[in-house]
C-alpha positions as CSV (number, residue, x, y, z in Angstrom):
1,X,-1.2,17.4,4.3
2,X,0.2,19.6,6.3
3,X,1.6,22.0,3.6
4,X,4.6,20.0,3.0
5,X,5.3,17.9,-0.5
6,X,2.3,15.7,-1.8
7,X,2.5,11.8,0.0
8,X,2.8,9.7,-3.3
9,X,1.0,6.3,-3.2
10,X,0.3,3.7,-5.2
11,X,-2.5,1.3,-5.2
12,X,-2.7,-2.3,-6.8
13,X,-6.2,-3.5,-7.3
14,X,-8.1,-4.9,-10.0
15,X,-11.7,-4.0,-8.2
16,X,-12.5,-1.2,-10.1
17,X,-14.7,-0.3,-6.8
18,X,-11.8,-0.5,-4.7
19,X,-9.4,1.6,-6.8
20,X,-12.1,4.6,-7.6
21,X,-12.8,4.1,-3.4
22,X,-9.1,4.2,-2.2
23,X,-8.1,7.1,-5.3
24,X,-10.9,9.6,-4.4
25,X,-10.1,8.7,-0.5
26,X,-6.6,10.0,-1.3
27,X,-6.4,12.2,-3.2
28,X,-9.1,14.1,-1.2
29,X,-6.2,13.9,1.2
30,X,-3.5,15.4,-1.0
31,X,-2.2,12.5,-1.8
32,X,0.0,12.0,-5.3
33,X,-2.1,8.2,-6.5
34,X,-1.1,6.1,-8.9
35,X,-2.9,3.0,-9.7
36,X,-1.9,-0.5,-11.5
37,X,-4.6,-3.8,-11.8
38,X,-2.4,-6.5,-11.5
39,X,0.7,-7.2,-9.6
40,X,3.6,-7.3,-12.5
41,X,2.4,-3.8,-13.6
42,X,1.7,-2.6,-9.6
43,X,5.4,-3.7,-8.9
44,X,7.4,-1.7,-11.5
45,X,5.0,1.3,-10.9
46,X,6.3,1.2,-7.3
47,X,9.6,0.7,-8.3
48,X,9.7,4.0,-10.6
49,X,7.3,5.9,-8.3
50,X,8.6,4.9,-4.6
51,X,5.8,5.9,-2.9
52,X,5.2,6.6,0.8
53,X,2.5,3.8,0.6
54,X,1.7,1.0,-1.2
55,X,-2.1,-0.4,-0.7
56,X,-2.1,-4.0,-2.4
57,X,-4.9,-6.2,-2.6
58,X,-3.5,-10.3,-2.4
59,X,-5.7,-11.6,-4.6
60,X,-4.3,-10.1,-7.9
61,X,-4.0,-11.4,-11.5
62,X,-0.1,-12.3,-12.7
63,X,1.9,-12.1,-9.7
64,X,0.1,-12.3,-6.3
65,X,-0.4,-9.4,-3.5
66,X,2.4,-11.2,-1.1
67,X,4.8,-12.0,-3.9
68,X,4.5,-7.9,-4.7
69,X,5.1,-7.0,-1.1
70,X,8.0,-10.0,-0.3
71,X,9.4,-8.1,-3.1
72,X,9.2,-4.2,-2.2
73,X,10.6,-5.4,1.4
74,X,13.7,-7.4,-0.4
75,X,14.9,-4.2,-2.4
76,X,16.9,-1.8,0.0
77,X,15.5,0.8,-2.5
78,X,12.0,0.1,-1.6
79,X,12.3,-1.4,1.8
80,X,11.0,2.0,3.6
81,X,7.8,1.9,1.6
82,X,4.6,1.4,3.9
83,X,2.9,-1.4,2.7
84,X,-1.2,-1.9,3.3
85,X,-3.2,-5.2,2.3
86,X,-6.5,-4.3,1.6
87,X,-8.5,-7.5,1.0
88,X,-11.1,-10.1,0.7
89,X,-8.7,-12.6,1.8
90,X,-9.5,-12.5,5.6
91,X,-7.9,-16.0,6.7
92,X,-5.3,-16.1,9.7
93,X,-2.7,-17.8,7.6
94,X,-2.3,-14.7,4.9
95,X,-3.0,-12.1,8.0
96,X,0.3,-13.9,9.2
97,X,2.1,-14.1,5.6
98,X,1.6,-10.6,5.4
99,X,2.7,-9.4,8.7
100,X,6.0,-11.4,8.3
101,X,6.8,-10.2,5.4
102,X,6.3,-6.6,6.7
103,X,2.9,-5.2,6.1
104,X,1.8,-2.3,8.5
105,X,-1.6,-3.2,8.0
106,X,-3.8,-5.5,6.7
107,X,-7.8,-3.9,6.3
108,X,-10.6,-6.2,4.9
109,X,-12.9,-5.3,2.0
110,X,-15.0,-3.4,2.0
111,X,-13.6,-1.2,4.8
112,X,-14.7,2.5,6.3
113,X,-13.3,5.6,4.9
114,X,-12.4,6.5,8.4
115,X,-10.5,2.9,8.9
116,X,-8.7,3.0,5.7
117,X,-7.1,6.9,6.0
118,X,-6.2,5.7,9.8
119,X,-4.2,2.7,8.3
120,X,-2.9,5.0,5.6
121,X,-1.6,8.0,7.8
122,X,-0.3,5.5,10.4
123,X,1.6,4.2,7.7
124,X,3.0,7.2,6.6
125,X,4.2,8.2,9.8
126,X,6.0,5.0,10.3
127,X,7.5,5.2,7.1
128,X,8.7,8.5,7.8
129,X,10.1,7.7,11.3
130,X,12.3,4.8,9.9
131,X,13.4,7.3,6.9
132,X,14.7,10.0,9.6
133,X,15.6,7.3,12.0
134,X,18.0,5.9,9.1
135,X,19.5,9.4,7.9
C-alpha cells in the first residue's frame, strides 16, 4: 500500500470460509493478517499485535464479537484501532450495539471483495486520521 510499512490486521472468525476470504483479500493488499477463531484468543492477539484493523465476526465462541470490540474501544492502548463487524447477524439492534460502541463498519456475510476492501481502507484512513489528529 503505497510503499509505506505493511497495515497489520487481525481478523476473528471461526468460519473457516470467512478467514481464508478476508486473509487472501488482504494480504493480496499488503496487508500484515493475523487470524484468531474465537473471541478470548482474537482479543489478546489484538492486544499484542495492535493492528490498524480489527474485522470481528459477533457471533463467536467464548466471548462474543461486541464484548471483543466494547473491549478494544475501553483500552486507551487500543482505542485507535478500526474495528469492522463482518457478520450473519444482520438485525437493527446489533447494527446499533455495534455502532455505539464504535465500529466503523458493520458488512453482512457473505459480502463482495470490492465491499469488504472499501470498508477496510476506509477504516484505515480513519484510523490514521485520529492517530495524526492525536499526535
Amino acid at each position: 500500500m503505497n510503499g509505506k510499512a505493511k497495515k497489520k490486521a487481525v481478523i476473528v472468525d471461526d468460519e473457516f470460509d470467512t478467514m481464508k476470504f478476508a486473509v487472501l483479500v488482504l494480504e493480496r493488499e499488503n496487508f500484515e493478517v493475523h487470524t484468531a477463531t474465537d473471541g478470548e484468543s482474537g482479543l489478546r492477539l489484538i492486544q499484542e499485535v495492535k493492528p490498524d484493523v480489527a474485522i470481528i465476526d459477533i457471533g463467536l465462541p467464548n466471548l462474543d464479537g461486541l464484548k471483543v470490540a466494547e473491549k478494544i474501544k475501553n483500552d486507551p492502548q487500543l482505542e485507535q484501532v478500526a474495528i469492522i463487524f463482518l457478520t450473519s447477524y444482520v438485525d437493527r439492534m446489533r447494527r446499533a450495539e455495534g455502532r455505539r460502541i464504535g465500529a466503523v463498519k458493520y458488512l453482512e456475510k457473505p459480502t463482495t471483495q470490492k465491499e469488504f476492501l472499501e470498508a477496510v481502507r476506509s477504516a484505515v484512513n480513519k484510523s490514521e486520521e485520529k492517530k495524526s489528529f492525536d499526535s
